[in-house]
C-alpha positions in Angstrom: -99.7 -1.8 167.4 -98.7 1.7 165.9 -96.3 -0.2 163.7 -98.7 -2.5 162.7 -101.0 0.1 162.1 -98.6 2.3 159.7 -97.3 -0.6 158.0 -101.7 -1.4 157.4 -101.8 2.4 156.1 -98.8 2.1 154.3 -100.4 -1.0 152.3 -103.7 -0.1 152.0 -102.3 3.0 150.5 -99.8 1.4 147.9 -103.2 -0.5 146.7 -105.2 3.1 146.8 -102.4 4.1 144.3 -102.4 0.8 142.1 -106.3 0.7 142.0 -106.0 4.7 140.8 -103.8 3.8 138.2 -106.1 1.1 137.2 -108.4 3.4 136.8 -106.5 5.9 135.2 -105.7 3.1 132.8 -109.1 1.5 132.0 -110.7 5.1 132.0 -108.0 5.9 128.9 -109.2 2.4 127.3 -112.6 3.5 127.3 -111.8 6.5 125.4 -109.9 5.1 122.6 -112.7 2.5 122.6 -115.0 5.3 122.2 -112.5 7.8 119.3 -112.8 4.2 117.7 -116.2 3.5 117.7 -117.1 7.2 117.0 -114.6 6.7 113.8 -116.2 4.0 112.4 -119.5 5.6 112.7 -118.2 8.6 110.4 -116.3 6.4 108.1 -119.6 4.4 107.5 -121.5 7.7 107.2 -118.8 9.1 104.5 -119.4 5.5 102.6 -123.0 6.0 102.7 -122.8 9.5 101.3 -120.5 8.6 98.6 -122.7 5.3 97.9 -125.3 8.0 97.5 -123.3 10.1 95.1 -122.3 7.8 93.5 -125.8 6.3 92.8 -127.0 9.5 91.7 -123.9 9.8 89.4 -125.5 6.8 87.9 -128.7 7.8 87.2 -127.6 10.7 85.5 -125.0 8.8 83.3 -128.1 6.5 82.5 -130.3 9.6 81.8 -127.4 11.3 79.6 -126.8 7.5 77.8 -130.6 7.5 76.9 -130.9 11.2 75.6 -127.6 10.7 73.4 -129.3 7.0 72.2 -132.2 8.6 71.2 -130.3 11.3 69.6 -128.5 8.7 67.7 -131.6 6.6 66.4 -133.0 9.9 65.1 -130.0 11.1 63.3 -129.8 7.9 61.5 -133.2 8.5 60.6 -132.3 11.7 59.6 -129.7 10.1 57.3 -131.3 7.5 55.9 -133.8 10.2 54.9 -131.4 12.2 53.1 -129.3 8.7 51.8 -133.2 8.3 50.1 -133.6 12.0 48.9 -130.3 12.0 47.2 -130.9 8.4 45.4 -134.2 9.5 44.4 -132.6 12.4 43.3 -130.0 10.7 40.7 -132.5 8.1 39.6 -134.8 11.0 38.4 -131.7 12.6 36.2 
């Protein structure tokens, strides 16, 4: 019966130790499934942010391109004034 008994303990606790190192191992899983998840949730958030720069880089570009079209359209104005001026000018000599 002892012997029966030790070789029971013996067993039950080679399967202690293999369900520990189960554990061990799926416990280790989890974390990595966790760095991973965690990393993805950054790397989207660092997407997002630049998308958001980005957009706003946009809108100023736009802005800039409208200020520098309206700059243009009045100096052409400007210079077909003075292209007038100056044939009025030699027409009246």
């Amino acid at each position: 019966f002892f012997t029966e008994t030790a070789e029971f303990q013996k067993i039950v606790g080679s399967l202690i130790e293999l369900v520990d190192q189960l554990a061990k191992a799926a416990e280790s899983e989890k974390m990595k499934a966790i760095g991973a998840r965690n990393l993805l949730k950054s790397i989207a958030k660092q997407r997002e942010a630049q998308q958001q720069q980005l957009q706003a880089l946009i809108a100023e570009k736009k802005m800039q391109l409208e200020r520098y079209r309206i700059e243009y359209e009045t100096l052409c104005k400007i210079e077909a004034d003075q292209n007038e001026f100056i044939d009025q000018f030699i027409f009246q000599k």
